[in-house]
N, C-alpha and C positions, 0 to 999 in steps of 0.2 A: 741149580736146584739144591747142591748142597747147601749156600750160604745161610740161609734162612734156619735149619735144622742146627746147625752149627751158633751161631748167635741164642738161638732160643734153649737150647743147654745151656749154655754159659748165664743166661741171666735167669734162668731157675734155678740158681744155685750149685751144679754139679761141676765138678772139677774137671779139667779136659786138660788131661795131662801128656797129651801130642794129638797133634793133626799130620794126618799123612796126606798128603797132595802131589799130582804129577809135577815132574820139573819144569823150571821154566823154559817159558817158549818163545822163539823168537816171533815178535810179529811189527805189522804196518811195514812202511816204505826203507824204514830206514832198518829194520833188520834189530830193535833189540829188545833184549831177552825182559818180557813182562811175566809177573805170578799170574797163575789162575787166580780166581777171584774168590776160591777158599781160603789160599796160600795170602793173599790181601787180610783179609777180612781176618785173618788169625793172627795176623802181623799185629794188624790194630789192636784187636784184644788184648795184647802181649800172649799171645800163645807159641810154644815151643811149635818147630814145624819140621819136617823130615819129606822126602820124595824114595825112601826107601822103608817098603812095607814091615820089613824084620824089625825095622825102629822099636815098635812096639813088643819084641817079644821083652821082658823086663824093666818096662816104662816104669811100672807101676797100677797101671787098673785094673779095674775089674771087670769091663763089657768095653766091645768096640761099637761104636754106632759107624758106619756104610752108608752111605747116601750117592750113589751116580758115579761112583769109584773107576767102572766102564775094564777092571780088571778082575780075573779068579785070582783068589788071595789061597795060595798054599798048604797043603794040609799041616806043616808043620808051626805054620804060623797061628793056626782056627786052634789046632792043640795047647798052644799057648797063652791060645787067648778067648775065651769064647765072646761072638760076636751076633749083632742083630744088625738085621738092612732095611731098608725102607726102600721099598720096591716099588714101581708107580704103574701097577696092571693089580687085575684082581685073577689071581695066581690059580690055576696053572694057566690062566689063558697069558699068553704076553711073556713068555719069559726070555730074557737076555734084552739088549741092548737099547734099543728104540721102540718100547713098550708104547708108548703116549703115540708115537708117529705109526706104529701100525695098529692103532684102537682108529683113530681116524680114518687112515687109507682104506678099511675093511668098514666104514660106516657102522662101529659099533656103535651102540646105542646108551650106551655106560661102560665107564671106567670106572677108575679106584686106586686105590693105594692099600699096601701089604707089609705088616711090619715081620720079618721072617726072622727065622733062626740061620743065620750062615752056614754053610755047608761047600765043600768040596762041588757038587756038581753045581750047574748052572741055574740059580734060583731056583733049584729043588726042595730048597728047606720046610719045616714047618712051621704054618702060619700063627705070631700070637694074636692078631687081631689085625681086621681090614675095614676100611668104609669106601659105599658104594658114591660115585657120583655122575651123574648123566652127562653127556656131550651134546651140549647145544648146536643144532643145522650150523651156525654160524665161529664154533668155540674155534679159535687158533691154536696150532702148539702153546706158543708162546703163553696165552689165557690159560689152558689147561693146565701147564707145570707147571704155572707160579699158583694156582690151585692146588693142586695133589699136593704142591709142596707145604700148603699152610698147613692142609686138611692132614696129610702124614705125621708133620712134627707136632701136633695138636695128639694122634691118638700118641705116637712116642712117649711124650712127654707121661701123658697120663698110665703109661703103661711102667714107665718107671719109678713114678710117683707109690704105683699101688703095690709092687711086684711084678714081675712077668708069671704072668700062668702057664698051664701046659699048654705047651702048642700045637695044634691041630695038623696032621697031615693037610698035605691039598689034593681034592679029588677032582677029577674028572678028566679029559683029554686036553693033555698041553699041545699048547700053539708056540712058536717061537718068532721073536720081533727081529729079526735080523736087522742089522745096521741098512740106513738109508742109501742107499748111492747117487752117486751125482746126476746119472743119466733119469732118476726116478722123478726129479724137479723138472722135467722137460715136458711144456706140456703138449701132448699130442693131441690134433683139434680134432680125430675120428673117433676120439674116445667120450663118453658120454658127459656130458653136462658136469653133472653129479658127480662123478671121479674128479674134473678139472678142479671142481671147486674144493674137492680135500687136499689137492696135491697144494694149491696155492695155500690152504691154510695153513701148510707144514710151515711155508716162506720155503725165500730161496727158487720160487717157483720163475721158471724162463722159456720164453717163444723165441722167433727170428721174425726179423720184419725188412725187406729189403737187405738178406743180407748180413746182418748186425741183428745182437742178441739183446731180445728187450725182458727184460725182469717183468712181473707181474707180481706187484705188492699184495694188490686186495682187488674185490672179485667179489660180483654175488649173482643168484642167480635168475634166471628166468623161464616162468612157468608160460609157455608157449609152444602152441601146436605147427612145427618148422622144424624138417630136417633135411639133410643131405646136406648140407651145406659148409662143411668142415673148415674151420681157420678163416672164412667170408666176414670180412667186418663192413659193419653198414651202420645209417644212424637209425633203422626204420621207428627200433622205441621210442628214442628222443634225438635227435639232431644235437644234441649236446652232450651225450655218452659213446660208448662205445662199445656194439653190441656183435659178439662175438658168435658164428656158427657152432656147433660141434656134428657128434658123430650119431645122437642118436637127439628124440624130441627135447624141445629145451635150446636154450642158447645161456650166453654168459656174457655179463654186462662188466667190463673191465672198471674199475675204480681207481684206481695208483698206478701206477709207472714208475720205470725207471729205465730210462735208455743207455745203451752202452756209451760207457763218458760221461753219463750228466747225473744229476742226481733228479731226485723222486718227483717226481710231480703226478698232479689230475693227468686221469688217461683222457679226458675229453681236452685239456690242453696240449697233451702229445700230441693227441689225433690232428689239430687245427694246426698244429707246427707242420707235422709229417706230411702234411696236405692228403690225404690219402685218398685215391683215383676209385672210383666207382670199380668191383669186380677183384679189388686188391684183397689179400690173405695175408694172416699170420700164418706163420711158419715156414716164408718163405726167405 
């Protein structure tokens, strides 16, 4: 989410005299150490780069831009440097971590982005300016951030174009996005329709099936009077889907797949592989 925010400074003309990014991290099979994709992307650039935030006390500039940082940056560093974030909640609702993934989970109705003043507590600051944008039945994480992220560095930009003005406190009762957990992607089929279908938009979403844990890519839903039938897969809609019970009216028509070991495919071609027996359940 940073990338984007990051490139689009640089080609309006502003100087980016350090990028701060986490170290690198070891990853895939073979164990080695790759950039984040800020850490990339600033390479390219030729921009100077650091994984130690103090870098910046006597860089040289004059504002820090934050974008998804995922750390509190220290008071004596905010002293040395004052900074603006680009938040991606419309403030105070959402504040810390996984703003975008608890706007979905909670079926809000709109999100946003918030460009704030940094501050010592946890996106407490005040706000210079936000724009609102709706969450479509169907939007993914994935759709949503690479959203918020245009829509963000679109008012950024123009906020340092014009000045930054005084920035507004934020009113009303804050909420707070705690980080995802693993066990949160698991989807439990007594749980209503409509919940299932936001945990899959997060991705990452997983059932069991004989045993072995099957990913659930994509997922949509269905308006049908049928319940008690939690985890029941049948073909009743179409003999060539895969139609999913849950815990309350409604079911869920599975779309993608991915089985443990193999990669992605049509869930209607898993189902014909898996052969699956009349009366059989996910989540078993």
């Amino acid at each position: 989410m940073a990338v984007g925010p990051l490139r689009a400074l640089v080609a309006a003309g502003h100087e980016v005299v350090l990028v701060v990014s986490r170290p690198d991290r070891r990853r895939g099979r073979g164990g080695a150490l790759a950039p984040s994709p800020v850490k990339a992307a600033a390479r390219e650039l030729g921009l100077p780069v650091t994984d130690r935030v103090d870098d910046v006390i006597g860089a040289g500039a004059e504002l820090g831009v934050v974008v998804a940082y995922g750390r509190l940056i220290k008071p004596h560093v905010l002293d040395a440097l004052p900074m603006v974030n680009l938040h991606f909640s419309l403030l105070p609702r959402w504040r810390g971590a996984a703003p975008v993934e608890r706007a979905i989970l909670a079926g809000d109705p709109v999100t946003g982005v918030c460009v704030m003043a940094l501050e010592e507590g946890l996106d407490t600051g005040a706000v210079y300016a936000s724009v609102e944008r709706p969450i479509g039945p169907d939007d993914t994480l994935e759709e949503l951030r690479s959203a918020l992220s245009v829509e963000g560095t679109e008012v950024l930009l123009r906020l340092l174009d014009d000045g930054l003005p005084e920035p507004r406190p934020q009113l009303g009762e804050a909420t707070y996005a705690a980080k995802i957990e693993a066990a949160e992607h698991h989807l439990d089929w007594s749980q209503p329709a409509e919940h299932l279908h936001r945990v899959v938009r997060l991705g990452q979403a997983w059932t069991t099936f004989r045993g072995r844990r099957l990913r659930v890519l994509g997922a949509r839903l269905v308006v049908a009077d049928k319940d008690g039938r939690p985890g029941l897969a049948d073909g009743e809609l179409d003999p060539s889907t895969l139609e999913v019970g849950t815990g309350g009216a409604g079911s869920f028509v599975l779309v993608d797949v991915q089985p443990e070991g193999k990669g992605p495919q049509p869930a209607a071609a898993w189902r014909n592989g898996a052969r699956l027996q009349a009366g059989e359940r996910l989540g078993t």
